[in-house]
N, C-alpha and C positions, 0 to 999 in steps of 0.2 A: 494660614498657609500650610502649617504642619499635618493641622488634620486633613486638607484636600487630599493631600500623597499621602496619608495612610488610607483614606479611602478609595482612591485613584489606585493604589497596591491591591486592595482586597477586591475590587472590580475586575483587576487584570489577573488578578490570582483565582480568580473564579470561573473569568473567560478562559484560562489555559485549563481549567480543571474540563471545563464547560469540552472541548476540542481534544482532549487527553481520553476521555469518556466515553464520547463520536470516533475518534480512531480507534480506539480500541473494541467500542463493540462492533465497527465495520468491518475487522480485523478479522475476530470472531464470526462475523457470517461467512465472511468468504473464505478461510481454512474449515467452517463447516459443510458449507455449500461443496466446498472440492473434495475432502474429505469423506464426505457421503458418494459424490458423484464417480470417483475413483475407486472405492474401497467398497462401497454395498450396492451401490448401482448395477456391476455387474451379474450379483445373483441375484436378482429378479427379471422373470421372464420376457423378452422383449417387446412382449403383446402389453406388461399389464400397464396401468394410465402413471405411473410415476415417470415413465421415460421421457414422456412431453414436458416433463419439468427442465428439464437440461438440454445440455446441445448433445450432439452425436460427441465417441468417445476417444476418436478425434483429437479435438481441441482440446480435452486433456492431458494432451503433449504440447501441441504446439502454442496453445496462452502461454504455457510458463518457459518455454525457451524461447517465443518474441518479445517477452517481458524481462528475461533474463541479458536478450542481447541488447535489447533499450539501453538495458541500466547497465551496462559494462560500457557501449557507446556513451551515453551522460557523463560518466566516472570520466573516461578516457579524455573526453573535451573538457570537463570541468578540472583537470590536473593540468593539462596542458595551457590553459588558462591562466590557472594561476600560477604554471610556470612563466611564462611568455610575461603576466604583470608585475613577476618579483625581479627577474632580468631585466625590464624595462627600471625598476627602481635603483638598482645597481649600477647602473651604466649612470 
């Protein structure tokens, strides 16, 4: 039994490593990806073939402030939530 859970621990401790590794190198594409698209995108000529790589500059603005208000609106319901379920606990 003892050894199952230690091996059952180094499985799941491998699987988080395994998803800790994936986020973070996805992390890494896309502050690269924007990062380039933002900062060196602009000086190269708008004829030459790197600009098909990306969207118009644009959306450069607006991804991250509909991304920003997602995750302000999430936060907002997810507090009130768990206000509303600790009030219920109270009562």
């Amino acid at each position: 039994m003892l050894q199952s859970a230690k091996s059952n621990k180094r499985t799941m401790e491998s699987a988080d490593r395994a998803v800790g590794f994936l986020l973070s190198l996805l992390s890494l594409s896309i502050f690269s990806y924007y990062t380039f698209w933002v900062i060196a995108l602009p000086l190269f000529y708008t004829d030459h073939f790197v600009h098909k790589y990306f969207l118009p500059r644009e959306y450069a603005i607006l991804i991250p402030v509909f991304a920003g208000v997602a995750l302000i609106c999430f936060l907002c319901m997810f507090i009130g939530y768990v206000m509303l379920k600790s009030k219920k606990k109270k009562a």
